[in-house]
TISE-330074 format. One record per residue: x negated, z, y of N, C-alpha, C, CB in turn. Coordinates in steps of 0.001 Angstrom, whole numbers, plus 500000, padded with zeros to 6 digits. Each point is the difference from the previous one (the first is absolute). Glycine has a CB too. Layout:
XZYXZYXZYXZY;...
// end
This chain:
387494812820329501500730499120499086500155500689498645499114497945501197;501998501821498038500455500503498462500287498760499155501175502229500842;498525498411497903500471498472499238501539499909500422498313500070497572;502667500572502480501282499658500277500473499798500902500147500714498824;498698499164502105500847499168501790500553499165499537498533500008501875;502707499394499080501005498880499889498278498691500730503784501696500702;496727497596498159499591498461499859498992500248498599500044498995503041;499632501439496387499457500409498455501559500314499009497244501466501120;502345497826497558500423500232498771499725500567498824500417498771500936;500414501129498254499568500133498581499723499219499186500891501256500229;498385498382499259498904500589499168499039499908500547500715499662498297;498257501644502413499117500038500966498741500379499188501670500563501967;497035499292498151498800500247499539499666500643501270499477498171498183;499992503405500812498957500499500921498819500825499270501883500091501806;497225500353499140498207500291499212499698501598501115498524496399499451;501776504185499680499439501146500919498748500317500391501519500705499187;498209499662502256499178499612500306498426501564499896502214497700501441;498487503473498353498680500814499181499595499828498885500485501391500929;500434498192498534499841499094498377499043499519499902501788499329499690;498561499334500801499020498532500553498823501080500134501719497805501731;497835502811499636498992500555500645499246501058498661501420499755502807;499377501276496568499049500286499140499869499359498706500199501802501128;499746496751498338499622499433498744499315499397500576501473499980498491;498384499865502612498612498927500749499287500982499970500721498213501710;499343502888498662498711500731500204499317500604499055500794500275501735;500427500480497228499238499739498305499183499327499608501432500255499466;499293498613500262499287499241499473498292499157500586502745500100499202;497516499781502339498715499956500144498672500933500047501396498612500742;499663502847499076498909500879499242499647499820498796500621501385501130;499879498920497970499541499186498589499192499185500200501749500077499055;498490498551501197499068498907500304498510500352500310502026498933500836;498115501850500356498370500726500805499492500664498596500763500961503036;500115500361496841499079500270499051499398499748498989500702500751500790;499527498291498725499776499394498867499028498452500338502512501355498976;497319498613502391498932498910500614500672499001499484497673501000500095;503743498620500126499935498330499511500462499413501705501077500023496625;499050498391503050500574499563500747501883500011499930497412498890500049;503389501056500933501091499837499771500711498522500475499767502581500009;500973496441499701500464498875500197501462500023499586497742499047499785;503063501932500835501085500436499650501106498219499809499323503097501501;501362496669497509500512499017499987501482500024500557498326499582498277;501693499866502606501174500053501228500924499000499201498553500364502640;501676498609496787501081499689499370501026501063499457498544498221499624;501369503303500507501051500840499421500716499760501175499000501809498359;500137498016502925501261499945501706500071499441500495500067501123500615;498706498053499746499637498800500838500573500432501428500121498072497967;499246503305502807500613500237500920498825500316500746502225500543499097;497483498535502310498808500885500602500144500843500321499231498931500508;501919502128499847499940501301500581499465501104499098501847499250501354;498245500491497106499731500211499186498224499569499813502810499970499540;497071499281500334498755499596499568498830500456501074501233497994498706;499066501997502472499270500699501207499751501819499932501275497800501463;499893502657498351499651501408498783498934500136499172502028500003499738;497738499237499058499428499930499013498187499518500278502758499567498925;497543499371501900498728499860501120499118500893500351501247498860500830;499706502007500423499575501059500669500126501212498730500820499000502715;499213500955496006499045500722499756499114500103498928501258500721501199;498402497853499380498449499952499077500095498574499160499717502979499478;501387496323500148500229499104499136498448498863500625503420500545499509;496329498885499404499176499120500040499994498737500360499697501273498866;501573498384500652500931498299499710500947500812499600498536497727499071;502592500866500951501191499498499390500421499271498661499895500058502098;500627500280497175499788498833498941501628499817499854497385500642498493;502641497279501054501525499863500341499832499165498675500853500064502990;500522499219496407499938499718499036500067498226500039500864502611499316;499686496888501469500043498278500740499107499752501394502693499825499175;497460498794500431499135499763501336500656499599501471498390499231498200;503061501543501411501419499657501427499113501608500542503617498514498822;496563502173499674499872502144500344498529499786500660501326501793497325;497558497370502482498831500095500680500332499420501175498529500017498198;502103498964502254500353499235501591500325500932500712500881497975499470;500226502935499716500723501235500950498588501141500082503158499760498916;496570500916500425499274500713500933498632499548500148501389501783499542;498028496658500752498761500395500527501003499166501878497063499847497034;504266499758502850500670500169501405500268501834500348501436497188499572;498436503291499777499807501918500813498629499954500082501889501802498799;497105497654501042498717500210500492499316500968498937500733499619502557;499816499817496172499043500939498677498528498874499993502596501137497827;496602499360502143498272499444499955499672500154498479499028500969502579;501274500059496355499374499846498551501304499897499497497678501355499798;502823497749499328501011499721499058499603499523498534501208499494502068;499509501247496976499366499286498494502076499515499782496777502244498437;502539496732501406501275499282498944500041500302498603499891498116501311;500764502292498325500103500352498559500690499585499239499500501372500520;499678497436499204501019498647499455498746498825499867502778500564501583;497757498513497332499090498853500383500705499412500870498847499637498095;499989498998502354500214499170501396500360498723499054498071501085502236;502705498367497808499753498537499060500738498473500880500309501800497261;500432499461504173500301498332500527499175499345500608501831500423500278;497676498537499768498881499205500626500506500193502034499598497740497113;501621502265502559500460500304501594499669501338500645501901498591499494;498200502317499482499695501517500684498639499944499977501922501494499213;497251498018499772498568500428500442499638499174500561499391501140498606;500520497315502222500083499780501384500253500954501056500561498252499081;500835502027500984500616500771500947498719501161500327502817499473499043;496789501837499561499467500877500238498581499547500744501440501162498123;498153497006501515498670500673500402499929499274501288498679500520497653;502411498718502882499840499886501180500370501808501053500652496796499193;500288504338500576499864500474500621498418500875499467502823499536500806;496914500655498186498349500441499899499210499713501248499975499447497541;500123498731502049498912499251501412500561500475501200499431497621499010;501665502816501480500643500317501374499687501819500012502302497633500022;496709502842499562499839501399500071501399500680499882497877499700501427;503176499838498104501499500767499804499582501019498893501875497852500517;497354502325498663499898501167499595498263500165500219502431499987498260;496866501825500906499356500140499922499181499172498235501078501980502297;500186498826497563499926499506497645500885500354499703498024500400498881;502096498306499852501330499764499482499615499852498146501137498542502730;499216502527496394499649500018498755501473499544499127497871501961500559;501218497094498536501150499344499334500035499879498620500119498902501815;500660500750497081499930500368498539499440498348499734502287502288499394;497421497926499170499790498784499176500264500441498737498366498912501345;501887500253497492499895500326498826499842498820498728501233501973501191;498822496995499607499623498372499494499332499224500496501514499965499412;498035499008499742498648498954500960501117499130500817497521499477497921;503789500013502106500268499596500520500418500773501813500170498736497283;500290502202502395499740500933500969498737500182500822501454500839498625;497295499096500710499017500168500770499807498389500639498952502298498512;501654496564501222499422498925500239500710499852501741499646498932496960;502000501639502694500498499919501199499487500956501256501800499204498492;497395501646501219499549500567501260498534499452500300501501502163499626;497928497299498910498791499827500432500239497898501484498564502034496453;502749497369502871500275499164500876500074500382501551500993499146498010;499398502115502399500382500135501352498670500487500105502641500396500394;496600500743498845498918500525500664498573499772499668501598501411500307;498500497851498473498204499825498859499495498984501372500572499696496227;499868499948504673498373499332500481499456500730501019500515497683499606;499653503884500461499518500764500915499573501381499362501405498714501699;497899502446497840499840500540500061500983501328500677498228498162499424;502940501698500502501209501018501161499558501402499746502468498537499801;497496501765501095499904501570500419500897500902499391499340499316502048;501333500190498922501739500275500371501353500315498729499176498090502065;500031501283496964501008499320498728499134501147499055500683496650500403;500274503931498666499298500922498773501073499590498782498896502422501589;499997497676497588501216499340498556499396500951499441500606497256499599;500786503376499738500141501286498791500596499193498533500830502275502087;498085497719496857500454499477498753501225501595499775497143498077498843;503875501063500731500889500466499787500172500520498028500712498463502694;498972502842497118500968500427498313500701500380500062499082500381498908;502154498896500023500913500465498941499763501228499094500372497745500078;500893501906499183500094500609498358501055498629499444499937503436500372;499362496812498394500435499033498827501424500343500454498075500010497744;502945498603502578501391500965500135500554499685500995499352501796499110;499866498683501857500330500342501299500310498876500870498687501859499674;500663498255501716501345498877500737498170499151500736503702502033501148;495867498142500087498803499123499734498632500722499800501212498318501360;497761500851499075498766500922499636499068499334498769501537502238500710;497272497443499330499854499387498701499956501388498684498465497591501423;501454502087497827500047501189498630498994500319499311501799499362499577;497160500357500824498407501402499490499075499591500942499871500278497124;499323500493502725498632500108500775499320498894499652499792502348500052;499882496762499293499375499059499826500596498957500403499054500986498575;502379498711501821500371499222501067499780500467501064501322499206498967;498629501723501313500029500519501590498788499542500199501399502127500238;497478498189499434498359499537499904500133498524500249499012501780498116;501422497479500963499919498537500116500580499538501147500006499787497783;501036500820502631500594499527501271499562500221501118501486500101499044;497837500996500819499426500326501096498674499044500320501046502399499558;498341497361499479499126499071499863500453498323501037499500501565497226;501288498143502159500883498621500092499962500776502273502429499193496181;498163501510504131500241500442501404498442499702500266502224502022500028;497300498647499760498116500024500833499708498519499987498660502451498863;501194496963499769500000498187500214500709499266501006499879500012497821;501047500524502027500987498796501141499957500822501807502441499119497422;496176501562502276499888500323501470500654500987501115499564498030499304;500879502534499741500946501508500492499758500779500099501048499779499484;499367501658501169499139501223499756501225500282499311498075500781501937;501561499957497162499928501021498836500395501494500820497849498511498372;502712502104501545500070501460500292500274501104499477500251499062501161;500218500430496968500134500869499069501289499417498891498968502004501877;501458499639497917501582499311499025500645501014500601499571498968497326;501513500715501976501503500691500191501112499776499007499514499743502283;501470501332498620501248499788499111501037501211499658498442498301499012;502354501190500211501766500829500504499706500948498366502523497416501686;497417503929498904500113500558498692501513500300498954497846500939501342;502700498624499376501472500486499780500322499531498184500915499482503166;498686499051496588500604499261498597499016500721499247500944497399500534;498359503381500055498599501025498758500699501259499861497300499263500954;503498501318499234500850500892500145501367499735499058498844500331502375;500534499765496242501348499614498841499529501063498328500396496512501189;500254503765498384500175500401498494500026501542500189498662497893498703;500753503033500609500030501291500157499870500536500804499662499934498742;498842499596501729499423500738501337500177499466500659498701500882499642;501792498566501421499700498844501056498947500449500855502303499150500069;497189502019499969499120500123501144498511499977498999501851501612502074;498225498138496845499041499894499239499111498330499793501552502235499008;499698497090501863499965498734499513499699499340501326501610500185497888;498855500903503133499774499350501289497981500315500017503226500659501512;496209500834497984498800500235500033499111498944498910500816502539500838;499875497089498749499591498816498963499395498872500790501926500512498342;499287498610502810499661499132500393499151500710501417501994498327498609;498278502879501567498450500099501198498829499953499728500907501192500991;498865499038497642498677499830499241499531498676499835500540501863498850;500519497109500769499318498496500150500216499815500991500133499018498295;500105501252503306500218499474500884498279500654500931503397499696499513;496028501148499996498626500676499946498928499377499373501137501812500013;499182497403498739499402499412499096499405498688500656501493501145498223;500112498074502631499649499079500240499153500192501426501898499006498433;498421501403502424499280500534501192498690500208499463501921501118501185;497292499581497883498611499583499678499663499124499635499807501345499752;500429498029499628500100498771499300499574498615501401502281501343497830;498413499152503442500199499041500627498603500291501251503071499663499176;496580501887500624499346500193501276498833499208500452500786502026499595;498248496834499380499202499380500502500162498514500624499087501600498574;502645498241501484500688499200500969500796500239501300499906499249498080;499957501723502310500110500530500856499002500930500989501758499429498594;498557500059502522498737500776501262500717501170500406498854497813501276;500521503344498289500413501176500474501214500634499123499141499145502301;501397502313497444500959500343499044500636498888499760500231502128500573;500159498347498000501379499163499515501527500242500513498612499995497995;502449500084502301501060500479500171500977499918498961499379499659502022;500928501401497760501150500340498854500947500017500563499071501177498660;502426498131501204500973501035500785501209499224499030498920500681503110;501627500534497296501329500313498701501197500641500922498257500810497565;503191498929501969501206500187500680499590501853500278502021497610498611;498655503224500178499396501083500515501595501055500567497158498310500797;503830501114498883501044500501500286500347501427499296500502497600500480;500353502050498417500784500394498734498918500917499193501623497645499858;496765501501500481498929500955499149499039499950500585500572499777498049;499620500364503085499000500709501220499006500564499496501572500532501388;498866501000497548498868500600499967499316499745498596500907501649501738;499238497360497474499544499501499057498858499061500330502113500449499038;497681498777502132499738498471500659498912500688500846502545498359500145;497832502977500778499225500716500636498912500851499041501950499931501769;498404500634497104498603500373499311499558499197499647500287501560499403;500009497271500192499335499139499079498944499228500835502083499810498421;498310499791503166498957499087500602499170500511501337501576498172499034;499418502842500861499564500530501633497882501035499605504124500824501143;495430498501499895498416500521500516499416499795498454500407502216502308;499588496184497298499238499096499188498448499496500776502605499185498937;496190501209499953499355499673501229499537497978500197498936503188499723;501127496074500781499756498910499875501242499314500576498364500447498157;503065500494501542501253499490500066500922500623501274499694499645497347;500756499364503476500950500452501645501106499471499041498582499482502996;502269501849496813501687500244499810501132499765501269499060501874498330;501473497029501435500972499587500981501688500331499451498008497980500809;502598503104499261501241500296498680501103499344501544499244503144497537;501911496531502272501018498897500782501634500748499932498358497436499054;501512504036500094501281500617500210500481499908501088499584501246498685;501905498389501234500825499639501077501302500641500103498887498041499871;501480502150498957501845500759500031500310501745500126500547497872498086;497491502252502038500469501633500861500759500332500931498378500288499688;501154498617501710500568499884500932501204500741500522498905498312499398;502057501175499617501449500512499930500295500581498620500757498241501682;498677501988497480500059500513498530500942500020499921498590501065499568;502110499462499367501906500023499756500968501203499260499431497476499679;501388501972499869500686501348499655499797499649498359502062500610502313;497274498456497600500138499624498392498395500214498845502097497860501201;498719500773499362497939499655498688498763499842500539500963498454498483;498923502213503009498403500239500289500196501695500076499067497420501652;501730502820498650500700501270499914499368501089498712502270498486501023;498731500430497676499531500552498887498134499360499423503210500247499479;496263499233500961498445499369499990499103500589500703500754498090499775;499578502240501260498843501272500910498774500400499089502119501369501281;497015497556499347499162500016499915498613500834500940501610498196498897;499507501847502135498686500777500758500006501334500113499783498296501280;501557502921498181500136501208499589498394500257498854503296499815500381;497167499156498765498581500520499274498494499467500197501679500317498388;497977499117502727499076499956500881500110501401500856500046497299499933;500293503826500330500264500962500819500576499775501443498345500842498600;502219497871501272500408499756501651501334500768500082498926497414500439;501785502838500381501515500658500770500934498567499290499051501536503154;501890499205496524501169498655499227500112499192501409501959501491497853;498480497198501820500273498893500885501827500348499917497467497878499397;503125501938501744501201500074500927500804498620499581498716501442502174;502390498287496903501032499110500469500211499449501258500763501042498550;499322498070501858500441499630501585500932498685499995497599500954501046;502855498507498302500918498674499915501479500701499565497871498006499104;503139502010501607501404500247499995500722498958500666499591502292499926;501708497177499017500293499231499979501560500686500259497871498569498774;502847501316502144501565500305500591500632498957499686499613501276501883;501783499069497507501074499131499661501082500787500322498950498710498270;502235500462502240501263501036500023501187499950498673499689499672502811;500667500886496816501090499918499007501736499717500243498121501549499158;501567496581500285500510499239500344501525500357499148497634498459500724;502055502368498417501028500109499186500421501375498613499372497312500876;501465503513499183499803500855498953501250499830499142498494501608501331;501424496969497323501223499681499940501126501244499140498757497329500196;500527503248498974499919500944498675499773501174500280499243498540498746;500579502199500376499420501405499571498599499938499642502138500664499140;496790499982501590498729499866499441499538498705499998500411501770498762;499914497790502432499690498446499984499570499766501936502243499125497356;496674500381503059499889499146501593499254499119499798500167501578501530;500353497347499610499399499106499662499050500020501896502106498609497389;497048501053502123499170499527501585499352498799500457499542501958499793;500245498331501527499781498510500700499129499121499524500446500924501773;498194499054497476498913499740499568499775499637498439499585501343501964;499674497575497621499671499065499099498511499645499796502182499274500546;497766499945498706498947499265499338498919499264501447501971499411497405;498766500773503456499583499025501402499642500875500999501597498147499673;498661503453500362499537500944500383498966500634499430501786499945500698;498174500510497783498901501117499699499474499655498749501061501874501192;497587498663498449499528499298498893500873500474498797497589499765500999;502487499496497568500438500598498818499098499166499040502549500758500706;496286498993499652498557499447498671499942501463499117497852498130501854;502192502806498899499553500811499367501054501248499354497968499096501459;503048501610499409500416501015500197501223499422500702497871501497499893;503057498881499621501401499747501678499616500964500773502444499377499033;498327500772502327500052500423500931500114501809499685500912497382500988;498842503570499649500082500997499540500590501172501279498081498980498055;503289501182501801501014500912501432498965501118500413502884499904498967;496918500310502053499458501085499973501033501086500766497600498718499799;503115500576501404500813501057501044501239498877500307497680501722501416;503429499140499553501244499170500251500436500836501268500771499095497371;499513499938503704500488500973501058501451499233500475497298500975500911;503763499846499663500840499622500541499982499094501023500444501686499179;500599497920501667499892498714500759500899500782501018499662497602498238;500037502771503420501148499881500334500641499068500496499516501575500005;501448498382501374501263498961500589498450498703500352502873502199501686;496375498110499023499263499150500771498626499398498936500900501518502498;499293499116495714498974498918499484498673501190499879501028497223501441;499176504220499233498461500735500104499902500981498571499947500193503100;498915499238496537499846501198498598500169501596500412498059498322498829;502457502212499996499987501491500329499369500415498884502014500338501361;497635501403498940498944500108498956499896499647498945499842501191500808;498807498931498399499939499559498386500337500906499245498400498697500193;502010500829498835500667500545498741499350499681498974501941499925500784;497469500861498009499813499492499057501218499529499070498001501208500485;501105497570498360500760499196499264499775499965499148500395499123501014;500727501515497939499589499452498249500999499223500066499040501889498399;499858496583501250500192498482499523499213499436499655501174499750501020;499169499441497959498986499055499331500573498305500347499394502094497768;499601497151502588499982498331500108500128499954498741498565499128501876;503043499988497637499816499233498516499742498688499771501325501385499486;498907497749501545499593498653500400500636499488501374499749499549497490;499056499397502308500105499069501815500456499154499812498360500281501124;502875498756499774499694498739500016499482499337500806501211500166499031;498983498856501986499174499674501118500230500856501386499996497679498868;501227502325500872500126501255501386501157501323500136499257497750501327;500769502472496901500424500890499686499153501325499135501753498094500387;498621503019500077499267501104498978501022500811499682497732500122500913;502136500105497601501132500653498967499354501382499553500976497558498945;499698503295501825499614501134499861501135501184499093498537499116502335;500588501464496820500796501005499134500067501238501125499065499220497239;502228501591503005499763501231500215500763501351499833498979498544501113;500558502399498702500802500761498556500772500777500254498501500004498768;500770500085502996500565501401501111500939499195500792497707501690500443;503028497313499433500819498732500530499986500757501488501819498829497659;497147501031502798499729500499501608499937498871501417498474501858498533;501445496542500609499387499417500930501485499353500390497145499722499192;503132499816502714500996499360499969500170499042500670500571501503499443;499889497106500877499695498702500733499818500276501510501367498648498276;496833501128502132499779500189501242499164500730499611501733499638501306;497789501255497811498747500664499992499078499313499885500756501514499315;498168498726501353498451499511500179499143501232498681500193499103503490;499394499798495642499046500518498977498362499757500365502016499490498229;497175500968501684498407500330499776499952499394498785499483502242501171;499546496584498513499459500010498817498073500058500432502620498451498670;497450501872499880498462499873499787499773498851498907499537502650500549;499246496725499561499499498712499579498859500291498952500615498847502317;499366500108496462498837499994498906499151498946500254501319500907498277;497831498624502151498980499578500072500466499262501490499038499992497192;499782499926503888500485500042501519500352498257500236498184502466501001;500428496639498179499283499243500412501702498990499582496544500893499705;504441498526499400500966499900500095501415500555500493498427499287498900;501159501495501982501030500645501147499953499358500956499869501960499547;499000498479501165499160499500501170500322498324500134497923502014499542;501614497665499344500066497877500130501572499483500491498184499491497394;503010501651502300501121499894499888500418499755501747500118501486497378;498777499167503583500651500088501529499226499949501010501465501202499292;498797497885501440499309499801501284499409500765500875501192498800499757;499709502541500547500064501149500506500062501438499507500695498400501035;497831502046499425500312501466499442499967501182501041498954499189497836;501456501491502273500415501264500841499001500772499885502238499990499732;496519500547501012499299501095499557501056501566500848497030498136499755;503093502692499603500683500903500537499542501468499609501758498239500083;498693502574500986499698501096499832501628500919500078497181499352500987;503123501212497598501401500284499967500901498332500042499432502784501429;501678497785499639500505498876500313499743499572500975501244500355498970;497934499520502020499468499465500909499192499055499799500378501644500785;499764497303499939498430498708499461499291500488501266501000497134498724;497889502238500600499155500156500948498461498879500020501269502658499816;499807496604499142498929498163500153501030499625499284497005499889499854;502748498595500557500661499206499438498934498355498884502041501305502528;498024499065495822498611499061500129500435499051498964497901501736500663;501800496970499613499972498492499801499602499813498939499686499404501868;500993500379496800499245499812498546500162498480500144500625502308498266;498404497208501533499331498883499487500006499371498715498963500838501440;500994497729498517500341499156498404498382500153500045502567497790499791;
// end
C-alpha cells in the first residue's frame, strides 16, 4: 500500500515510521540513564500503536490530560496512569474509583491543588485507605495556569490529603509557565528547586520516596539535572511530544542534543495538493486551520512532487516556500521560484505535533511512500 492508492486523499497525515522508532529509543535511553521513571504523556497522539512502542521500551505509565484520555487508555490495557490534571467532577471520581475497585487499573495518580479538590476525591475514596489511588499536590508559578503557588501551600495541602484519608505520593507539575523573562531555563531550574523543596518538606507524609515528576519536554535537560538520582526522591518526568518531534519548536528546543543523546527525527508530514496557483509567486493548497497546527509556527513546505494521469506522486523536489496564512482549509503560500502548479502534492512539516495530531483520526505510519500501519488517533 502507498499513501496515493486510489481511495485516499488530500490532506493526508503521515508519521514516519524510523522516526517514530528512533525518538522512542532515544529517549528511553536518556530516561535509563539518568534512573528516572518515564510516563510519557500520550495526549500529543492518543494512539495505541504508538503508545505500545513507548511501552515496549521501558515506559512506566501513561499520563493523559482528562478523564475521557484516562477511559481511553486504561481500554488499551495501560495498568499505571497519572492524570495530570485535577479531578473535581464528583462523577469522574466515582467513575475512577469504581474502575480502581474493578482491578481496571494497577494505579492511577492524580493532581490536587485546593481543599475543595481534595474534598471531592476524598468523597469517592476517604472511607478506605486506596491503594490504587495516588494524589500528587500539584505547583504552580505566581502567573501561571494551575498548581498552588509556594511551598507552604503545597505543605498545607498536602497535609489537608493525608487527613481526608488519601495517600499522598508527592508533588508535581508543568514546568513550562516557569520558563519566562531572560533566562527561561533559569526560571524553569528555579521552579525545580521548589518542586525539591516541597518533596522534603512532604517526606514524613509519605511511605516510601517522594515522587517528583515534571513535563520535561522543551527542558528535558534542565528538569533531568535538577531531579534525576535525588536521594529520598523517585523522578517520574511525562515528556511526550518527542515521539514525533517536529520541524519547528521542539526542533528548535532540543533538549536532548545537550543531554548527549543522537538528535530526535521529525516524523509528522502533512500532504496537501495545490488547489490553485492564481498569480505570480503565489499557491494556494488543500489544507487549513482543521488540518495542521498554527499555536505555534505555520506549517513549514518542506518538498513538492508532481502528479501524474492516475493521481501517483513522482519524485520529490525541493521547495522554496513559505506558509503566509491558513484559513480553515486553505494554505497561502508565498513562492519566489513560481514552481508550484494545480495538482501538485506538497510535504509539509509541522510545529508542535500535539495540535496536528488532535486535528485527525488517522495517521499513516510509513516507510517512504509505502504504509505500513495504519493507526487510530484517539479524542
Amino acid at each position: 500500500m502507498r499513501i496515493d492508492d486510489p481511495g485516499r486523499s488530500w490532506p493526508l497525515l503521515t508519521l514516519d515510521r524510523d522516526a517514530v522508532e528512533h525518538d522512542v529509543a532515544t529517549v528511553a535511553g536518556v530516561m535509563a540513564a539518568h534512573g528516572v521513571d518515564h510516563a510519557p504523556h500520550v495526549k500529543t497522539h492518543m494512539a495505541r500503536g504508538l503508545w505500545e512502542r513507548q511501552a515496549a521500551a521501558g515506559a512506566w505509565g501513561a499520563t493523559v490530560a482528562t478523564p475521557r484520555q484516562l477511559a481511553t487508555v486504561l481500554r488499551w490495557g495501560v495498568r499505571r496512569v497519572v492524570l495530570a490534571n485535577e479531578l473535581v467532577d464528583p462523577r469522574d471520581a466515582a467513575w475512577l474509583r469504581g474502575v480502581l475497585d474493578a482491578d481496571g487499573a494497577d494505579e492511577v495518580w492524580v493532581y490536587v491543588d485546593s481543599v475543595p479538590g481534595v474534598r471531592t476525591l476524598a468523597a469517592a475514596f476517604g472511607d478506605t485507605a486506596h491503594e490504587r489511588l495516588g494524589v500528587l499536590v500539584e505547583l504552580g508559578v505566581p502567573g501561571g495556569r494551575t498548581g498552588v503557588r509556594s511551598v507552604a501551600e503545597a505543605v498545607g495541602l498536602a497535609r489537608d490529603v493525608v487527613a481526608a484519608g488519601l495517600r499522598l505520593v508527592g508533588a508535581a507539575g508543568y514546568e513550562g509557565p516557569a520558563a519566562t523573562g531572560a533566562d527561561p531555563r533559569a526560571g524553569v531550574a528555579r521552579w525545580c528547586a521548589d518542586l525539591l523543596a516541597a518533596a522534603d518538606a512532604l517526606a514524613d507524609l509519605v511511605a516510601g520516596d517522594v515522587v517528583v515528576s515534571a513535563g520535561g519536554s522543551a527542558y528535558a535537560d534542565v528538569v533531568l539535572t535538577a531531579l534525576a538520582r535525588r536521594p529520598g526522591v523517585r523522578a517520574v518526568l511525562r515528556s511526550g511530544a518527542y515521539v514525533t518531534h517536529d520541524h519547528g519548536h521542539y526542533r528548535r528546543a532540543d533538549p536532548w542534543t545537550r543531554l548527549g543523546a543522537a538528535p530526535l527525527r521529525p516524523a509528522i508530514t502533512v500532504w496537501a495538493a495545490v488547489l490553485s496557483a492564481p498569480e505570480p509567486g503565489r499557491a494556494v493548497c488543500g489544507m487549513g486551520r482543521r488540518d495542521v497546527s498554527f499555536d505555534i509556527d505555520l506549517p513549514i513546505p518542506l518538498r513538492a512532487h508532481a502528479v501524474d494521469g492516475a493521481g501517483r506522486l513522482g519524485p520529490a523536489r525541493l521547495l522554496t516556500a513559505t506558509v503566509t496564512a491558513l484559513d480553515d482549509q486553505h494554505a497561502y503560500l508565498d513562492t519566489p521560484d513560481d514552481d508550484l502548479a494545480p495538482g501538485d502534492v506538497v510535504a509539509f512539516g509541522v510545529s508542535h505535533p500535539c495540535t496536528t495530531l488532535d486535528k485527525h483520526r488517522t495517521g499513516l505510519l510509513v516507510d517512504g511512500l509505502d504504509v505500513v500501519d495504519e493507526l487510530a488517533l484517539e479524542l
